[in-house]
C-alpha positions as CSV (number, residue, x, y, z in Angstrom):
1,X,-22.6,6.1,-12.1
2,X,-23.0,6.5,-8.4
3,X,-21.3,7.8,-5.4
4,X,-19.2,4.5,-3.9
5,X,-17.3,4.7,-0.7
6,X,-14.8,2.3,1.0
7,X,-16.4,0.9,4.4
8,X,-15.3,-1.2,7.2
9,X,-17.7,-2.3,10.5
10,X,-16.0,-3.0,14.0
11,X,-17.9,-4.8,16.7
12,X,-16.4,-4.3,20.5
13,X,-19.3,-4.9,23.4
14,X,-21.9,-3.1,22.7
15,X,-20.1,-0.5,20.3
16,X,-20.1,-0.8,16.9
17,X,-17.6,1.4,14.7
18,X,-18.0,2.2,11.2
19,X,-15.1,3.4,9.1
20,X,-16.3,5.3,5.8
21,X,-14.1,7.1,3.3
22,X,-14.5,8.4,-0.1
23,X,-13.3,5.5,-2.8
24,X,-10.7,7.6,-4.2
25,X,-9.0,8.3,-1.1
26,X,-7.9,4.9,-0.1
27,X,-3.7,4.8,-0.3
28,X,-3.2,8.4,0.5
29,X,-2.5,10.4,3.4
30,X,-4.2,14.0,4.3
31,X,-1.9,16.3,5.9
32,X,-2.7,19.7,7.3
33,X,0.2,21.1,9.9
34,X,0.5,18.9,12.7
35,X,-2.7,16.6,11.1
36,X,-1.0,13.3,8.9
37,X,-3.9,11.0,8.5
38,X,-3.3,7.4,6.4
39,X,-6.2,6.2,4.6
40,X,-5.9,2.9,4.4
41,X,-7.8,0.0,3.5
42,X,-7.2,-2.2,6.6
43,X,-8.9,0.5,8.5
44,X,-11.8,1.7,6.1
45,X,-12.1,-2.1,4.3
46,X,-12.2,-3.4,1.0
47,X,-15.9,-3.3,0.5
48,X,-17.6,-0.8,-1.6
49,X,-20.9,0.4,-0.9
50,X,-23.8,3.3,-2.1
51,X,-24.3,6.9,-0.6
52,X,-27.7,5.3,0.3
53,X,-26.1,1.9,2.6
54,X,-23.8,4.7,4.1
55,X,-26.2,6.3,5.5
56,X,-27.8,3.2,6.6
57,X,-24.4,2.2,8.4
58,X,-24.4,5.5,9.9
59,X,-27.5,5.5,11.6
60,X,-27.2,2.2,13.0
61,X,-23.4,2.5,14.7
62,X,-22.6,4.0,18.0
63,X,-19.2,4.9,16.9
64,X,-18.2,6.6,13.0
65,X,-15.1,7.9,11.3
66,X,-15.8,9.4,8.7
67,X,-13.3,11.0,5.3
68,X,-14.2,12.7,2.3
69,X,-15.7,15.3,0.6
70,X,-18.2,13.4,-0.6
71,X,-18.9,10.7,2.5
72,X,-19.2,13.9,4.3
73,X,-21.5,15.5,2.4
74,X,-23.8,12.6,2.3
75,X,-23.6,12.7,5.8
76,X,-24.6,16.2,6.2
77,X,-27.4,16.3,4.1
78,X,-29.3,13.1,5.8
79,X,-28.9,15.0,9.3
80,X,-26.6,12.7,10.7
81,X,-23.1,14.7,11.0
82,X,-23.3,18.2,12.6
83,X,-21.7,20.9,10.1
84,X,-19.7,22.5,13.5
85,X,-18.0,18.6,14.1
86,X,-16.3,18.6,10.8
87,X,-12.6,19.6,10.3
88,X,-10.7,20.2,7.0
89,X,-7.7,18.0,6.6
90,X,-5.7,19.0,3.5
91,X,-8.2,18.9,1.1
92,X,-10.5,16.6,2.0
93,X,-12.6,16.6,5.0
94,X,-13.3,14.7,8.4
95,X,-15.9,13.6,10.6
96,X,-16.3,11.7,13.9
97,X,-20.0,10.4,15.5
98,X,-20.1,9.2,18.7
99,X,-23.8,8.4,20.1
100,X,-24.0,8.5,23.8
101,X,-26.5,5.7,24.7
């Protein structure tokens, strides 16, 4: 079975924001000392998607937010998040891109 994540696209202007978190995350909430993060689905959608489409999302946004181990890690590993940009939040991990163009 593959890797499916929660995703959600925002358009504003010329920005476009993608929302990705791991599937298994959706309903909780991270916390880490002063960090409480909700991780809902009218933020990170109701669509499921591949590792593979993720990527695709990714490199195509100017704006993501990124949580999960696992969304993370995909990230990562195709180049497109920067290992010094990611934070730990409880146990799960978090990511933002912002492309400058």
């Amino acid at each position: 079975m593959s890797e499916m994540f929660f995703h959600k696209v925002f358009r504003q202007g010329k920005d476009v924001l993608v929302a990705i978190a791991d599937e298994e995350l959706i309903g909780k909430i991270l916390r880490d000392d002063d960090i409480e993060m909700a991780i809902e689905k009218s933020f990170y959608g109701t669509e499921l998607v591949s590792s593979e489409k993720i990527i695709e999302l990714v490199k195509s946004c100017t704006i993501a937010n990124i949580v999960g181990e696992r969304a993370v890690k995909v990230l990562l590993e195709a180049g497109l998040v920067d290992k010094n940009g990611v934070m730990k939040i409880g146990d799960s991990f978090h990511a933002q891109i912002i492309k400058i163009i």
